[in-house]
N, C-alpha and C positions, 0 to 999 in steps of 0.2 A: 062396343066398338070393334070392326073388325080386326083394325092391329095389335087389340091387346087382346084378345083371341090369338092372333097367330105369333103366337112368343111368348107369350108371357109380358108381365110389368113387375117390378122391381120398384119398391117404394123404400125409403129411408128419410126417418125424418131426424132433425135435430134441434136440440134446443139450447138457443145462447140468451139467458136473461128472459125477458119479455116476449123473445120472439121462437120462431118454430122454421127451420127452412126442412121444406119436403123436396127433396129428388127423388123423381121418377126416372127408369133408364129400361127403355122397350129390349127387352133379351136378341128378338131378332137379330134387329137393328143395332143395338149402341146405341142408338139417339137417346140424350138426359137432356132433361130441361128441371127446372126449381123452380120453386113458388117459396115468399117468405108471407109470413103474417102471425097473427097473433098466437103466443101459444095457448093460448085459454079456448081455441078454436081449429084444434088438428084436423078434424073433420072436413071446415072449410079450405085449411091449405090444402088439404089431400084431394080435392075436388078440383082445384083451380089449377095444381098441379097435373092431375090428369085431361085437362084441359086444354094446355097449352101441348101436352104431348100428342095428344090427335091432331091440334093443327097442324104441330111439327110434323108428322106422319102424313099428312093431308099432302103436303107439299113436295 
């Protein structure tokens, strides 16, 4: 992705119980956006999280 090329990404994840929330926050920019889902599956928060940050960036 070109935006996370030009800045960098910033991932932090957390974990409350069951679950996993990942924020992503484009350096550039400031733009964060989260994704929550299972914790037994970081990998997939972390993808869906990056996700949502390119569309934000898209727009």
């Amino acid at each position: 992705m070109t935006g996370e090329d030009e800045g960098g990404v910033i991932l932090e994840l957390t974990r409350n119980g069951a679950w996993l929330k990942c924020s992503a926050v484009h350096v550039a920019t400031g733009r964060e956006v989260s994704a929550v889902g299972p914790a037994n599956d970081p990998r997939g928060v972390e993808r869906v999280a990056l996700a949502k940050l390119r569309r934000a960036l898209e727009r």
